[in-house]
MARLO-154025 format. One record per residue: residue in three letters; y, x, z of N, C-alpha, C, O in turn. Coordinates in steps of 0.2 Angstrom, whole numbers, plus 5000, padded with zeros to 4 digits. Layout:
// residues N
ALAYXZYXZYXZYXZ
...
END
This chain:
// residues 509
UNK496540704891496340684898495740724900495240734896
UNK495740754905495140814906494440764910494440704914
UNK494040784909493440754910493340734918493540774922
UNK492940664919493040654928492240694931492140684937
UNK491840724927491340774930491340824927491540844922
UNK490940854931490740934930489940924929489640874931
UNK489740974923488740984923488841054926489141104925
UNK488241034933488041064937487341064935486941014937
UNK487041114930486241104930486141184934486441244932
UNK485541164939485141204941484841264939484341274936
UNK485141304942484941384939484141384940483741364944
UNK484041414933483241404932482741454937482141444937
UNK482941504939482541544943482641524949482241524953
UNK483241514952483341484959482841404958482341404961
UNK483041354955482241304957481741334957481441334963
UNK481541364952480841384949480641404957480241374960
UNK481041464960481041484968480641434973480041444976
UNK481041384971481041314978480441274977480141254982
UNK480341274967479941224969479041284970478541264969
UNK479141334972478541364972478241344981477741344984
UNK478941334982478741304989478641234993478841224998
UNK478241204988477941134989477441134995477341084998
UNK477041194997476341195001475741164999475341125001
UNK475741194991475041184988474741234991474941294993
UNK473941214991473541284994473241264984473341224979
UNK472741324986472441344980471841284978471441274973
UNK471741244983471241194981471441124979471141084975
UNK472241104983472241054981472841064975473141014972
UNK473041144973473441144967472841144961472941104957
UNK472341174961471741144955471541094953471441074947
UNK471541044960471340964959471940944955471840914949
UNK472340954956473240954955473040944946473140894943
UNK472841004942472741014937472040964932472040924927
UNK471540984938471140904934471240874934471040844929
UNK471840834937472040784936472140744929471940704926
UNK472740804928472940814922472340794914472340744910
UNK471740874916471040864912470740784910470540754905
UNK470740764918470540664916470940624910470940584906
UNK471440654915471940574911471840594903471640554900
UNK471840664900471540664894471140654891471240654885
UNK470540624895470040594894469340654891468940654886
UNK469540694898469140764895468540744898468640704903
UNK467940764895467240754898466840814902466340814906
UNK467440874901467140954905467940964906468440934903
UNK467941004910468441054915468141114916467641104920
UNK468341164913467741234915468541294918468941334915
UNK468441284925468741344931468541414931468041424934
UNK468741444928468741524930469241564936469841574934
UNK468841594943469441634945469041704943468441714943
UNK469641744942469241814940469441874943470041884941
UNK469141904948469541954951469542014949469042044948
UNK470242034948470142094943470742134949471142174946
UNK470842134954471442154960472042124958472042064959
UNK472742154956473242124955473142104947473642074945
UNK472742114942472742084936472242024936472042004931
UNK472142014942471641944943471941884940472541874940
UNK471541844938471741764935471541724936471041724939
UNK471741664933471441584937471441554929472041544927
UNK471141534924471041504918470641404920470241394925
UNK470941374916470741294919470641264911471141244909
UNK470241264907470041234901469841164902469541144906
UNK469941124895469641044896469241034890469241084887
UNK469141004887469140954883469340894880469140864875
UNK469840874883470540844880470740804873470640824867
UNK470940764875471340744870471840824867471940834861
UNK472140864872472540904869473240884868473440824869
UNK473640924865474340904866474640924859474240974857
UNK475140914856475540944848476040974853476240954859
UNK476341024849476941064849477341024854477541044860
UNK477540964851478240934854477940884859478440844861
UNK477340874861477140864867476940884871476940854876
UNK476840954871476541024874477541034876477641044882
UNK477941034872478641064876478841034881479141064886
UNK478740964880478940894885478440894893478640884899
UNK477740914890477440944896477540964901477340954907
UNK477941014899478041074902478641074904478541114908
UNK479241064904479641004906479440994915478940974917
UNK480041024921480041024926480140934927480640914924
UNK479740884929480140814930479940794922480540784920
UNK479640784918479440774912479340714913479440684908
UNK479140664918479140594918479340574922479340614927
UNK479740494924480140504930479540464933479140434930
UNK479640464941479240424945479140374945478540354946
UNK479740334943479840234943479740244936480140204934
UNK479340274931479340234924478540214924478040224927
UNK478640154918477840114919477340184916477540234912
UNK476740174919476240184918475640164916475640104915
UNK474940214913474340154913474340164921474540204926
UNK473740094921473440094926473040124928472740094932
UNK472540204925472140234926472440304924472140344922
UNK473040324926473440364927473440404932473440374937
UNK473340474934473440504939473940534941474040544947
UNK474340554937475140554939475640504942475540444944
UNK476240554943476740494945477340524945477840484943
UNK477440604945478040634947478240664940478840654938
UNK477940694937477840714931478140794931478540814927
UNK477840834938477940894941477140914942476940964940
UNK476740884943476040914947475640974943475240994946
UNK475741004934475441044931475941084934475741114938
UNK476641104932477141144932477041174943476841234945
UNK477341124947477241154953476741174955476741224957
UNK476041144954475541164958475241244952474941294954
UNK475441244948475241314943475841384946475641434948
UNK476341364947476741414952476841424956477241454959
UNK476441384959476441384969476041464968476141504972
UNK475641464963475341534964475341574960474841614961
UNK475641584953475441614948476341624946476841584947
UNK476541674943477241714942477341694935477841694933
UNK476641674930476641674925476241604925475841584929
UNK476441544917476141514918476141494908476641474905
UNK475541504907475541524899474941434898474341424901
UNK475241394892474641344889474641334885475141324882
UNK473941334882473741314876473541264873473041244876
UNK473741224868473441144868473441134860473841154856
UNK472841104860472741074853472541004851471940974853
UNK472840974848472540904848472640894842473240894839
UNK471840874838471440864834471940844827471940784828
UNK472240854821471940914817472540954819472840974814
UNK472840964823473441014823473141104825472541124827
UNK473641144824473441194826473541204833473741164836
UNK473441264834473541274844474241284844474541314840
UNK474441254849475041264854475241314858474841314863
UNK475641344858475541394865476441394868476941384865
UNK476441394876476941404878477141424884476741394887
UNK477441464889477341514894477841494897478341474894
UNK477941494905478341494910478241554912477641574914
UNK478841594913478641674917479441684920479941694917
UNK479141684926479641684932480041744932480641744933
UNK479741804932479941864930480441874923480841924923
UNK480441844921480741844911481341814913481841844911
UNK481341744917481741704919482441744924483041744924
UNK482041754927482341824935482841844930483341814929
UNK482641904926482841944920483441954918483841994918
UNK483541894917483941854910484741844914485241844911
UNK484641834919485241844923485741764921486241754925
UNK485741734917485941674913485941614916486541584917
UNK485241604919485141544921484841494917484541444919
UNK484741514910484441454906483641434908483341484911
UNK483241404907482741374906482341414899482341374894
UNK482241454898482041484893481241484891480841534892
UNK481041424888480241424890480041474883480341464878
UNK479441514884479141554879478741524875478241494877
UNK478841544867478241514863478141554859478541604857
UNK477541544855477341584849476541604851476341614857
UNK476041604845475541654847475441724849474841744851
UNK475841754850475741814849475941834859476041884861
UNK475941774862476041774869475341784872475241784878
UNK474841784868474241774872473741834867473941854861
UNK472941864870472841904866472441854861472341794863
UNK472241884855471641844853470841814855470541764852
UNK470641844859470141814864470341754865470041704863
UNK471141754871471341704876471341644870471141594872
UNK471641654862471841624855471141584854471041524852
UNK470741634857470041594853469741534855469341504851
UNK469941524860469541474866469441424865468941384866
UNK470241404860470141324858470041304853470041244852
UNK470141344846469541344841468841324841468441304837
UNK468741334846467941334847467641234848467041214847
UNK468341194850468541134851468841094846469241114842
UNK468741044846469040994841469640974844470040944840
UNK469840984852470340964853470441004861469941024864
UNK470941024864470841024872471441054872471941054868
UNK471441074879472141124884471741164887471141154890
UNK472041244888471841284893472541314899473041344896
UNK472541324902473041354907472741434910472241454914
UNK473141454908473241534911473641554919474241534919
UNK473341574922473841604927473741654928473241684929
UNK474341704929474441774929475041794933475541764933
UNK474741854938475041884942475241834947475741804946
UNK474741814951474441774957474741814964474341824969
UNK475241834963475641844969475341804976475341834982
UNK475241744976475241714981474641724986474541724992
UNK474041734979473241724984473341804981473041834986
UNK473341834978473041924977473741964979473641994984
UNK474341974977474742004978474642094973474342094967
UNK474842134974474642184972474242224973474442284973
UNK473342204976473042264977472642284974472442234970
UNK472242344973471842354967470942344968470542364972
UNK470942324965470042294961469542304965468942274965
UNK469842374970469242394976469442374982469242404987
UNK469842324983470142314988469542264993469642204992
UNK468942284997468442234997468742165001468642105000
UNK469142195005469342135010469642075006469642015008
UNK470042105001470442044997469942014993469841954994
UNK469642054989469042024984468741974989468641924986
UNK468541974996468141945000468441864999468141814998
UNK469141885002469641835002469841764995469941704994
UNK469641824992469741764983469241744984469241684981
UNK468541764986467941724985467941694991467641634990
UNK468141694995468141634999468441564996468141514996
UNK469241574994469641534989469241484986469241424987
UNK468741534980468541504975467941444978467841394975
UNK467641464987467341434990467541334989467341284986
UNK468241374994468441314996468641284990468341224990
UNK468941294985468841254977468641234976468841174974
UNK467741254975467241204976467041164979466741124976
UNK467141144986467041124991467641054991467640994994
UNK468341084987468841014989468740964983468940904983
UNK468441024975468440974970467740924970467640874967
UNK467440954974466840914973466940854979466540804978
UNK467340854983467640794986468040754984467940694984
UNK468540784981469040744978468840704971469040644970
UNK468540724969468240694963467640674962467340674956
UNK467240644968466640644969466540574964466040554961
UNK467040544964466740474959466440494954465840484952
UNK467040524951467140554942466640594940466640604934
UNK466040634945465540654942464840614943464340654942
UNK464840564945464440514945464340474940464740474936
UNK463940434939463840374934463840384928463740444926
UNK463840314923463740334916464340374913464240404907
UNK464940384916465540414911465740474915466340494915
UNK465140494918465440544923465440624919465040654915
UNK466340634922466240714918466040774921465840774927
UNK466140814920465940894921466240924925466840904923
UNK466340974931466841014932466241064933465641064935
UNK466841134931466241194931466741244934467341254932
UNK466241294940466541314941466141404942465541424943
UNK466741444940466341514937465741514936465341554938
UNK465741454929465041434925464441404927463841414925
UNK464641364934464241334940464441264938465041264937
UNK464141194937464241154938464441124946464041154950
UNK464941074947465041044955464641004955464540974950
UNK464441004960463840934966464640904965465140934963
UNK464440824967464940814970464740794977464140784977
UNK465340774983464940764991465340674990465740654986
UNK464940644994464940584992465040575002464640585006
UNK465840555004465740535009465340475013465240475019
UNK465340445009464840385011464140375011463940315013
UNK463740405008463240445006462940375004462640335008
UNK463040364998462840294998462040264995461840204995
UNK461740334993461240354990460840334995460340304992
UNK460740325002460440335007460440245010460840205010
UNK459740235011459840175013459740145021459740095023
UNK459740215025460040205032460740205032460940205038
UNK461140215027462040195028461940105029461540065029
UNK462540105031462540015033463340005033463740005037
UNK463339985027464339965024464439885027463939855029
UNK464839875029465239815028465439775024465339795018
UNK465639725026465939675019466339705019466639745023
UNK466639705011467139745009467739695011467639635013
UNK468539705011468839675008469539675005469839725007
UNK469839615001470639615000471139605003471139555006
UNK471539645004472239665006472939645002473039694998
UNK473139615001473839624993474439655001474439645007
UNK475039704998475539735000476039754995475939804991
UNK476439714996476939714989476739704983477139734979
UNK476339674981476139644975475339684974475039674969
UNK475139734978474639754976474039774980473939804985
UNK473639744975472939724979472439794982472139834979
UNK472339784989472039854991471239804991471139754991
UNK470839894990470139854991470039904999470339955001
UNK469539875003469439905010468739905010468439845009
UNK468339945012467539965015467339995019467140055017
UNK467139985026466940015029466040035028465540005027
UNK466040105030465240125031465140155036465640185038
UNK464540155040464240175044463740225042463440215037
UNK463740275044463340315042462640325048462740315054
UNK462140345046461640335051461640405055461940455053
UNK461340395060461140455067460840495062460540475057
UNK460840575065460340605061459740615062459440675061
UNK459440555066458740575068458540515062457940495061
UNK458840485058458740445054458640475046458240455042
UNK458840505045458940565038458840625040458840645046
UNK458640665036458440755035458640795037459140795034
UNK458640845039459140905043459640915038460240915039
UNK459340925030459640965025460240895023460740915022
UNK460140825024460440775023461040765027461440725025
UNK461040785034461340775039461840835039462340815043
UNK461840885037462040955034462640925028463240915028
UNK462140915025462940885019463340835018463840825014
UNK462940785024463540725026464040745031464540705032
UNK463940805034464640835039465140845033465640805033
UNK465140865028465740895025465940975023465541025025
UNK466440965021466741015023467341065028467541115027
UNK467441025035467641015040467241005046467341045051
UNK466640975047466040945049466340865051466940845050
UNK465840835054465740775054466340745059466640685058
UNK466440775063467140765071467440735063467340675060
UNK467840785060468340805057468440735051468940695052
UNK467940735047468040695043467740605043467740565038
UNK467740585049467840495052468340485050468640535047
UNK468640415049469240375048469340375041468940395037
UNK469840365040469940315033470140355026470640395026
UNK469740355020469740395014470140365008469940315006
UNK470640405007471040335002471240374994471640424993
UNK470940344992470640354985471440294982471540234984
UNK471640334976472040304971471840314964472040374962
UNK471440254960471140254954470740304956470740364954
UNK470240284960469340334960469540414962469140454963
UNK470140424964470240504965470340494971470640454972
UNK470040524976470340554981470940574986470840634987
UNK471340544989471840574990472040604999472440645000
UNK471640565003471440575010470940575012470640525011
UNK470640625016469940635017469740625026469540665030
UNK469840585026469640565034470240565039470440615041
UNK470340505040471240515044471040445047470740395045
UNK471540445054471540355056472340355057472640325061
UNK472540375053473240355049473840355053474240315051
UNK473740375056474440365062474440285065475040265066
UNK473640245068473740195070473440195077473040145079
UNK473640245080473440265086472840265089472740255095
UNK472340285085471540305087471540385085471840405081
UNK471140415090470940465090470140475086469640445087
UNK470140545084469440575082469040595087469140635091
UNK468440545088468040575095467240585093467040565087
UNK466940615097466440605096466040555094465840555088
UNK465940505097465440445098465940405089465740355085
UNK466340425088466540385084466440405075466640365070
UNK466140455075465940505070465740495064465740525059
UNK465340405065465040405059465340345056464940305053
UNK465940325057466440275053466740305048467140345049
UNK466640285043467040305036467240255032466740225029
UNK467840245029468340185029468540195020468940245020
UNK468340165015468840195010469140135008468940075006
UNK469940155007470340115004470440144996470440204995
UNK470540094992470640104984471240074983471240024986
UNK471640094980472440094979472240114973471740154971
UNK472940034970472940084962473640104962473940104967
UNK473940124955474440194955475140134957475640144960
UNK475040094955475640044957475840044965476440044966
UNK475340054970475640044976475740104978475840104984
UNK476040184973476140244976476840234979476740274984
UNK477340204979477940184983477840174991477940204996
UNK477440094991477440064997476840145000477040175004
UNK476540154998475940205004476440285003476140345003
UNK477040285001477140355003476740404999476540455002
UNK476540404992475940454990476640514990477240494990
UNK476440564990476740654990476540654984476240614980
UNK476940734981477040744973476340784974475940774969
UNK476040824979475240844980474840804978474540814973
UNK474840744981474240684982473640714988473040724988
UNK474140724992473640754999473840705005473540695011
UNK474540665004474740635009474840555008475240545004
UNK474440495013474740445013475040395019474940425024
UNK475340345019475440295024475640245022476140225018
UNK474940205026475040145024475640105025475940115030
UNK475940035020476440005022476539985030476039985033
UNK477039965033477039935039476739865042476839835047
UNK476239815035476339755033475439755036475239715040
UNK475139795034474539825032474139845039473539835039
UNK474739875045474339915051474039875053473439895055
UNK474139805055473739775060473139745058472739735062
UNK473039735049472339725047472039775048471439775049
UNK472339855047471839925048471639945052471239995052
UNK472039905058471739925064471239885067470839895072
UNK471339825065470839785064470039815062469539815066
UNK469939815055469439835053469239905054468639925054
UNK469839945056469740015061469140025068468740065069
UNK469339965071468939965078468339925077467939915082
UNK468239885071467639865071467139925068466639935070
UNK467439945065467139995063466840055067466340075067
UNK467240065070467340125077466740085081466240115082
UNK466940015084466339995086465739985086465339975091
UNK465539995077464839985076464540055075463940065076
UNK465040105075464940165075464540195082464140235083
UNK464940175086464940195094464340155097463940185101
UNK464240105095463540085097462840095095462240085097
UNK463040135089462340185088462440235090461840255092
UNK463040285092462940335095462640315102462040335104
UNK462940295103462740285111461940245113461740235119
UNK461740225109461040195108460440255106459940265107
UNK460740295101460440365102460640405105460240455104
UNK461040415109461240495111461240485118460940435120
UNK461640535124461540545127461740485134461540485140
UNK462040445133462440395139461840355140461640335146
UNK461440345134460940295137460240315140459740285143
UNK460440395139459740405142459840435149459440465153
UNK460740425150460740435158460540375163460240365169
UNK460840325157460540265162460040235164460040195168
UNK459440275159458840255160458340315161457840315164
UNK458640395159458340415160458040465167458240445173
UNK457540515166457340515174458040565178458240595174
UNK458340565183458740585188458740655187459240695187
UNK458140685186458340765183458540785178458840845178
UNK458540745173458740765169459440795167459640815162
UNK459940795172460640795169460840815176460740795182
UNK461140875173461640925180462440885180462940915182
UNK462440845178463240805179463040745179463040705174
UNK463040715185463340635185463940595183464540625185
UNK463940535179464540485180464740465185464140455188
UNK465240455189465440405195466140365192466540405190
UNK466240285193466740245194466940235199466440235202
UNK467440235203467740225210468540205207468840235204
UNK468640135210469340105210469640095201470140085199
UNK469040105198469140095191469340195190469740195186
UNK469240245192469240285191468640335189468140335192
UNK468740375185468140425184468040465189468540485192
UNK467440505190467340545194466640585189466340565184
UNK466540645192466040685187465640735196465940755201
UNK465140735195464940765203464240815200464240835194
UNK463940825202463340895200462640865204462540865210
UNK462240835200461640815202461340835206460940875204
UNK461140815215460840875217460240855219459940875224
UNK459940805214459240805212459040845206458440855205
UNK459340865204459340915197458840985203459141005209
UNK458040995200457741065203457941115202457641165204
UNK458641125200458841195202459241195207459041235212
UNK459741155208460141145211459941135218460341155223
UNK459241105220458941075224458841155228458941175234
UNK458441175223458141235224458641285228458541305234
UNK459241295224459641335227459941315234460041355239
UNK460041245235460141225241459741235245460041265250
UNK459141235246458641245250458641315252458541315259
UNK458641385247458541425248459041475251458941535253
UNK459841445250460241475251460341505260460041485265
UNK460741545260460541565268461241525272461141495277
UNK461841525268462341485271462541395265462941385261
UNK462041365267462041315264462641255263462941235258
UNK462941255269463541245270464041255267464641225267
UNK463941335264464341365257464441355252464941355248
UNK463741325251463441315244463541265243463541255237
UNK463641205248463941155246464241135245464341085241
UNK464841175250465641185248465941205240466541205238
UNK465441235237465441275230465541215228466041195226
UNK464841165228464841125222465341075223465641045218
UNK465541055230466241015230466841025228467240975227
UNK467041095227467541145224467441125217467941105213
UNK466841145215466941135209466841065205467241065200
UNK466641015207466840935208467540925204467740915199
UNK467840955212468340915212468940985206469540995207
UNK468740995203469241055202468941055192468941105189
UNK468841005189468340995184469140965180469540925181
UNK469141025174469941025171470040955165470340965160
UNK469640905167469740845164470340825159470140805153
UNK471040855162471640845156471440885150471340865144
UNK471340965152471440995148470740995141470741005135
UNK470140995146469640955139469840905136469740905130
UNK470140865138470540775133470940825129470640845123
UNK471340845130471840895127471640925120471740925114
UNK471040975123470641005119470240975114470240995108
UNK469940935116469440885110469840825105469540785101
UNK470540825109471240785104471340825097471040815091
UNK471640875100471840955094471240985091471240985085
UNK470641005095470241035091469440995090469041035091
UNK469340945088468740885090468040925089467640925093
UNK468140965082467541005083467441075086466841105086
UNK468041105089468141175092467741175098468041215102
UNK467141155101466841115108466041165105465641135101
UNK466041225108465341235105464541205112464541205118
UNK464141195107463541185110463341245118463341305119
UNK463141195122462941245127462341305125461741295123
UNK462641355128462341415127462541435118462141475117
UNK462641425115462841445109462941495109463341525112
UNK462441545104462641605104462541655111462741715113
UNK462041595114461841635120461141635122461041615128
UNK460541655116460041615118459641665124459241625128
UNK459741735126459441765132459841705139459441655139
UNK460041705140460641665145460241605145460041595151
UNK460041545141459741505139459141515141458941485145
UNK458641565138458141585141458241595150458041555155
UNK458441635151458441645160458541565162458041535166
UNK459241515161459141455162458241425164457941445169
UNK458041405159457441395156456941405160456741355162
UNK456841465162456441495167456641485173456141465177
UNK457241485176457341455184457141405184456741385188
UNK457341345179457041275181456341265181455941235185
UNK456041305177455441285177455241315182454841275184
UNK455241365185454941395192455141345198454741355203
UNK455541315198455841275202455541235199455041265199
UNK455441175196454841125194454141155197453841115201
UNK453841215196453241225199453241235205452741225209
UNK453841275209453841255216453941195222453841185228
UNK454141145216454041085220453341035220453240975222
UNK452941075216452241075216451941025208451341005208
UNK452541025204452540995197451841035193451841105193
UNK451241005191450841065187451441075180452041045178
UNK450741135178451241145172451441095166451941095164
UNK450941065165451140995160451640975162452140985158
UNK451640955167452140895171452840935170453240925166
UNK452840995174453841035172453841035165454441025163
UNK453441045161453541055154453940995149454340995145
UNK453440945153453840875151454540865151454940855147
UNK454640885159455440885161455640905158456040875154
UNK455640985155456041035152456141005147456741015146
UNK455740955143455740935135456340885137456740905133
UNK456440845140456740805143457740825145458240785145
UNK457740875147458140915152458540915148458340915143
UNK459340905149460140945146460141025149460141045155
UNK460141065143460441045137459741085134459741105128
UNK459141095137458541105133458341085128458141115124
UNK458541005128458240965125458740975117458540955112
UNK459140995117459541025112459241085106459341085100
UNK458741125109458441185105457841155106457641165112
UNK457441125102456741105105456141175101455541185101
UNK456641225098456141265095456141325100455641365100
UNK456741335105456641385109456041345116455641385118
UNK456141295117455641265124455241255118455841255116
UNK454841255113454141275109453841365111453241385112
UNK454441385108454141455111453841475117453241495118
UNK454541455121454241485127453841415129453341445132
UNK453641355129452941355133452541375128452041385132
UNK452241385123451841445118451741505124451241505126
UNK452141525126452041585132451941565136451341585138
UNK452041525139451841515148450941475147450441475151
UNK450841445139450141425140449841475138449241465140
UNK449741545134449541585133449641635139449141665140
UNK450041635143449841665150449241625154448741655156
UNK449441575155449041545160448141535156447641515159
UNK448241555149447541545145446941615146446341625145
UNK447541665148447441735148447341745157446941795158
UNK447641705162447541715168446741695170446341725174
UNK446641625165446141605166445441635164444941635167
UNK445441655160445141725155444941775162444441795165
UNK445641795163445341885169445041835174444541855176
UNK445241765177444841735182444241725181443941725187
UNK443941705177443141705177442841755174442341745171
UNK443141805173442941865172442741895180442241925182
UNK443341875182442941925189442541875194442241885199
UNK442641825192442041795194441341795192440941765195
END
């Protein structure tokens, strides 16, 4: 009787192909690998990228518990744990793919070594090339010492125990160019940036505290960035609280973070991030202390705006709820269950609102409403419950230019032109899609800024303002009031003329 199936296993170079195309980038395929280093229960991770042009490498060492031969082969093993099998609960896997895909998302080659304590080292190699080759189709994984040189041999001798990962021929981030190639060198040192910049977020717990470990990167220890900056005692957290959704228990924290006229320049600088501040609001969701989303309002219909900037939400998931929240084999993507939205949206807009009430207590809405009428070349108007936006024409330039214009009635028509013609959609549009892509007035424009500068203030003094008095205004004024080291300068100037005018005046007297 002939058999009622067929074995169709998977040609090993056409997977290997497929799974390179998962869309790890190079920072959250490194995290990818720490992970791994933890659960070991390593106390150091030491990162090397080393640019050598197309024989450039990526090496990833721990201190580990380490692995023996016949757990070193199951490692390595595409799917080596299934996803529904029990876990610990301080596990950072799930798929039992995360060392294998994120090591070839960018490397042709992928060579490891492991020793756990008293065995001798381990070594075994995936090479895509070898594979290609072979024309077969088998899974044919490499072993033997003699795959590595003895340098690469030495590394874990030197340990009572650990794992190192080799990557070679980094097709993805170098490709084939040679050693002098500056712009590509520019480019991997950029990489290596952002490496720095994603591990030290993602793992900002684990280098913390009494059992915090080590991550070293080209012999640089990582800060880690603490979204909530909790060090700081102008943060202001919320009650925390519990959530259960399908049998498991979330924890939820709202913080507020302070204005930065309340903390440091240098402090207000590293609590943007690595995105800046727009970018990274909304909710951080952390599974067993790691990282996995870094500022998102989760597809519950709020947007990233300004005034909303300084809400930051972390939820803690433990590895059991990877199911109901949708975790990716990355651990870059989550959503929460459907059972869940209505408390998140809940504790979302409280948060948003405690947020938006200090903006707006310190910035600028309130000091249109209190402040003096010159200051601001755009007014608010409500009409029919409608917005309207109109051009101050108590603002002294504006005044100014009215007055002196020769066809007045032109220049009116200008400003009602321009009124009504104020591209409203297309900024909403814009600060949807890009939140932080909105640069400062005059940026990068500080001549043009100057000239502003000097028309009002001529115009302050021709409406008979002494010099003190327009200077005040100026400090006062949009968008002056933004560079207070450029209006230091120039009145530094205008008082050192007028000190100077008075000098040649009682001279010739």
């Amino acid at each position: 009787m002939s058999a009622k199936y067929d074995i169709a296993n998977p040609g090993a170079a056409e997977l290997f192909e497929s799974l390179r195309a998962f869309g790890y980038d190079l920072p959250t395929a490194l995290a990818d690998i720490v992970d791994n280093s933890i659960a070991a229960k390593a106390r150091n991770v030491w990162i090397d990228l080393i640019w050598a042009g197309q024989e450039s490498r990526i090496t990833i060492r721990d201190d580990g518990e380490g692995m023996s031969e016949k757990e070193l082969v199951q490692a390595m093993r595409p799917g080596s744990m299934s996803p529904l099998a029990h876990r610990s609960s301080s596990d950072l896997g799930r798929f039992g793919l995360g060392m294998k895909t994120a090591s070839i998302s960018h490397c042709r080659c992928l060579t490891v070594l492991s020793r756990s304590a008293p065995t001798s080292v381990a070594v075994r190699r995936w090479d895509l090339d070898y594979i290609a080759s072979t024309e077969t189709g088998e899974w044919r994984l490499l072993k033997g010492p003699d795959l590595v040189s003895e340098g690469d041999l030495g590394l874990l001798p030197k340990q009572a125990s650990g794992t190192v990962l080799f990557w070679d021929r980094l097709d993805q981030l170098v490709g084939t160019v040679s050693a002098d190639d500056e712009t590509a060198q520019k480019h991997f040192r950029e990489r290596a940036d952002a490496v720095k910049q994603h591990l030290a977020m993602v793992f900002h717990r684990f280098l913390t505290g009494r059992n915090a470990i080590s991550i070293h990167l080209n012999g640089r220890k990582i800060e880690p960035w603490d979204p909530f900056m909790e060090d700081i005692d102008a943060v202001d957290p919320l009650p925390a609280e519990t959530l259960t959704a399908d049998g498991a228990q979330i924890e939820i924290k709202a913080f507020i973070l302070p204005h930065h006229s309340k903390i440091s320049s240098e402090r207000h600088a590293l609590g943007a991030g690595p995105k800046g501040w727009n970018a990274h609001q909304g909710f951080y969701i952390y599974r067993n202390r790691r990282l996995l989303v870094a500022g998102d309002w989760l597809g519950l219909g709020m947007q990233k705006e300004e005034h909303f900037k300084l809400a930051r939400i972390r939820i803690d998931l433990p590895n059991s709820a990877d199911l109901s929240w949708q975790i990716d084999v990355k651990k870059s993507r989550a959503r929460p269950p459907a059972k869940l939205r209505k408390d998140l949206q809940r504790i979302a807009r409280v948060a948003r609102g405690q947020a938006s009430r200090i903006y707006r207590h310190r910035g600028k809405i309130l000091q249109r409403q209190h402040g003096d009428k010159q200051s601001f070349l755009w007014t608010h108007l409500t009409r029919h419950g409608k917005t309207f936006y109109k051009i101050n024409r108590e603002h002294p330039l504006v005044r100014r230019v009215l007055e002196d214009s020769v066809d007045r009635d032109a220049s009116r028509a200008l400003l009602n032109l321009i009124e009504q013609t104020v591209p409203a959609p297309l900024i909403v549009i814009n600060n949807a899609e890009s939140p932080d892509g909105f640069g400062l007035p005059f940026e990068g424009a500080s001549g043009e800024l100057r000239k502003a500068m000097e028309a009002v203030y001529s115009a302050l003094r021709q409406e008979g303002n002494e010099p003190a008095s327009a200077a005040r205004a100026l400090m006062g004024m949009e968008p002056f009031n933004q560079y207070p080291e450029l209006i230091a300068g120039f009145l530094d100037e205008i008082t050192s003329a007028m000190a100077a005018r008075d000098i040649e005046k009682r001279g010739f007297e």
